[in-house]
Structures are given as C-alpha cells and as structure tokens.
N, C-alpha and C positions, 0 to 999 in steps of 0.2 A: 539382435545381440547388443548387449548394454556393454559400453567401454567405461571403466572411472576416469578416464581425464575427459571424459566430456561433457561440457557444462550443463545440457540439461540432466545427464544420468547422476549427476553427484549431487544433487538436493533431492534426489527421489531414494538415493543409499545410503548417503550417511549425508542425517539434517544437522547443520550449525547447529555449534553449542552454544548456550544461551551463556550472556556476559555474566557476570556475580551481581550487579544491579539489576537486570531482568530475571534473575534467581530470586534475590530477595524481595522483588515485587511480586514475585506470584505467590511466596511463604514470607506473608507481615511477620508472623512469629518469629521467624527467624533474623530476621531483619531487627526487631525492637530487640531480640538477647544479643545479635552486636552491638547494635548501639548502645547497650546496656553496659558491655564489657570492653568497651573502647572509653564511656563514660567513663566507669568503675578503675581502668588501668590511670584516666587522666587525675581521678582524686587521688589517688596511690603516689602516683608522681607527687604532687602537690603537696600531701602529708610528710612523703618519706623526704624532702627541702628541710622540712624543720627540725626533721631528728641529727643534729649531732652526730659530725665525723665518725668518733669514736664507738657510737653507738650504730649506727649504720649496719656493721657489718653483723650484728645479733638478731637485729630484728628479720622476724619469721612472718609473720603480717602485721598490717595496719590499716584498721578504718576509722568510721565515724558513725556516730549516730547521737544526733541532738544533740547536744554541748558533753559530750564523755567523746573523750579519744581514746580508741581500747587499741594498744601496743602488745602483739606476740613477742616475747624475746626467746632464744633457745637456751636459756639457761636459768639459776637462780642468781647466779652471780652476775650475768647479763641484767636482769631487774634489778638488785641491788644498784649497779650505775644506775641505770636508768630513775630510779626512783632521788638519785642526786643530782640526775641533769634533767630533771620534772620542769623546775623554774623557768631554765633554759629553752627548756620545748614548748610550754606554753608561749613565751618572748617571743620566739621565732613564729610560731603560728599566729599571735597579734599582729607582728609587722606584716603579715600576709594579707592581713585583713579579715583571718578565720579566728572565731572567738569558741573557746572551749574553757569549760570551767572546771574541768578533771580530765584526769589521764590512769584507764584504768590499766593495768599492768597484768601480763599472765606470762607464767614462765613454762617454755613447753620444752623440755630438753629433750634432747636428741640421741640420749646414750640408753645403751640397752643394759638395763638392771640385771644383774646376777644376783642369783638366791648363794648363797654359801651354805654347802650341803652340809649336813651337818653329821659328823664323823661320830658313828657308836664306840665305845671304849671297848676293849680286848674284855676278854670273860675272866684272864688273868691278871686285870687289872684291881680289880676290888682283894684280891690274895695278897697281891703285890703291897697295896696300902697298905693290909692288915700286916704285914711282916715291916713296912717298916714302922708302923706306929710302936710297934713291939719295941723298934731301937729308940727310942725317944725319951727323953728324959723328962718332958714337961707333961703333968695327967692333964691337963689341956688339950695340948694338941693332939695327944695318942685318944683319947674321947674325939676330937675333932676328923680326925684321921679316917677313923673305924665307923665314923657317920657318915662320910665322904664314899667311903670302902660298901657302906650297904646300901648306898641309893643308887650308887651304880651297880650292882648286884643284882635290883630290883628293874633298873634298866630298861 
C-alpha cells in the first residue's frame, strides 16, 4: 500500500511540474513568441515616452516600421491634435535617439454609429399639404406645396 506523504510514492503519483524555463525549453516556439512580446511591449514603452501628455490618453496603439511611425488615436478629434503635436513627437523620438521621418495617423473611434431610421410620412399627409396650398396666397408656393403633396403620395 502506497501512502502520499511518503517520499518515494510521490514521484511515482504526482511528478513535479516543470518550471516555465524548462516549459519553454522543451517548446522553442513558444519561448521566441515571448520574447517577441516582451520585445514588442518594451518598443511600446519607448514609443508611447515621446508621445505627449496630452495626447497619451488617445492613443489606442503604437508602432514602428522602418522610419513611419503609425499612431492609432480613438477619435478624429484625437488625430487632429495629434497631427499638431506631429513636430513635438518627432523632437522627442530624436532626443531618444529613434530617427523617423513620418508619422502616420489613423483614427479608429470607439462610438457605435446609429443609422437614424428614417420616419414614412402619414398617408394624410400629402391631403394635408394639398389643403393648405389651397390657403395660400403666393401660386408659387401653392405649385410648390402640391409637388411636395405628391412625391409623398408616391412615397
């Protein structure tokens, strides 16, 4: 009979777990997409230094590729700044020592569009016109009216 506090039956029931460096040595793959996204988090840091107080709390991402720095903002109003403290951000990624020759800009807002339904007029509406064009004193408007009166009609 096997007891678990006894040292040799608890390597034969439950073996040690392997540390997270003897994990990521047995799966390379997994080991390079860390270090890829512990890489990736420390450019992020580094970028998001030169962006501007102000503009900080807009931005939705930031990276790099080859002298463009492409800035997500959450709005269009948010790029708008942005596209005035361009100068500023460049400045600040110089003194870093990162050299970029543009900064491209995309505005990705966060609010969810509403369609505005769009309201059919009453069947007694085009009647309605035609009775008041009838009050009207300008043949203008009473022509205008009674045009108005049968496209909604047609409807």
């Amino acid at each position: 009979m096997k007891f678990l506090n006894s040292p040799r039956s608890a390597s034969a029931l439950y073996p040690r777990p392997l540390g997270l460096a003897q994990f990521l040595d047995r799966m390379p793959a997994l080991g390079a997409a860390l270090r890829h996204a512990r890489e990736g988090g420390r450019q992020n840091d580094v970028l998001m230094e030169a962006v501007p107080e102000r503009l900080k709390r807009f931005v939705v991402a930031i990276t790099a590729s080859g002298s463009t720095l492409s800035l997500t903002v959450d709005s269009p109003e948010a790029a708008h700044l942005a596209r005035l403290l361009n100068a500023e951000m460049l400045t600040n990624l110089s003194r870093k020592g990162l050299k970029f020759s543009e900064i491209s800009l995309r505005a990705q807002s966060t609010a969810v569009i509403r369609r505005t339904v769009r309201v059919r007029p009453s069947p007694n509406a085009g009647r309605k016109l035609n009775s008041a064009a009838d009050q009207m004193s300008s043949e203008r408007l009473q022509t205008s009216m009674r045009k108005l009166a049968r496209t909604l009609d047609r409807g």
